[in-house]
N, C-alpha and C positions, 0 to 999 in steps of 0.2 A: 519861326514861331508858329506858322501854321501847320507844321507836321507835329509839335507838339500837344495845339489844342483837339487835333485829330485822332493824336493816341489818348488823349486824356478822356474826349469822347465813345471812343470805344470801351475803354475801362468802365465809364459809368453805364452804357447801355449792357456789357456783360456783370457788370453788380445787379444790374436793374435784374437781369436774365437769372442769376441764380436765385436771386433774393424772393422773386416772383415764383418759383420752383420749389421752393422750399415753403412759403405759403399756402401753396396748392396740395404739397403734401401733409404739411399739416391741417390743412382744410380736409381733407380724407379722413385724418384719421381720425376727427372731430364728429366727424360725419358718420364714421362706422361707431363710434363710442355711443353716441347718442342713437344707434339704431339698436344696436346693443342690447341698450339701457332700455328702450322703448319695447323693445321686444320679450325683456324678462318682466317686464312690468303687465305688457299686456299677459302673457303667460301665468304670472301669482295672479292675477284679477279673475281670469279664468277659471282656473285652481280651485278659487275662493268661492267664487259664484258658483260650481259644481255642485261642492262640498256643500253648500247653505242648500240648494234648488236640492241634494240628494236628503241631507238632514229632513228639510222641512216634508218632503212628501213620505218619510217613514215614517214622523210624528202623526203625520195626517192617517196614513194607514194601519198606527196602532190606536187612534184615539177613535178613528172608524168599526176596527173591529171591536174595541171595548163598548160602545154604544149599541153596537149589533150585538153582543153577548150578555146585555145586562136586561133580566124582566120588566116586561111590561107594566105599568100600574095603572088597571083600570077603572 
């Protein structure tokens, strides 16, 4: 009987072993998803804020020069 509970023992700590190994791998690739993700995200944010920060100082510097081109009324 005790060579039985002894193989029954090794069977649950090699489930324990694969099972725990396959956690880990899916732990990875959880982990590379969400870096991923985080990383396109911070990239269109960037994008965004460019384009707005480019937009807005060409407005600035057409509503500049229209103010500089228009007469004086004294």
């Amino acid at each position: 009987m005790p060579a039985k509970k002894m193989l029954n023992s090794r069977v649950k700590i090699a489930f324990l072993l694969v099972l725990s190994s396959c956690l880990l791998l899916a732990c990875a690739q959880v982990k590379e998803t969400g870096r991923t993700i985080g990383h396109t995200t911070r990239d269109a944010a960037t994008a965004i804020g460019h384009g707005t920060r480019d937009a807005a100082k060409a407005v600035g510097e057409g509503v500049k020069k229209v103010v500089k081109s228009t007469p004086e009324n004294d």
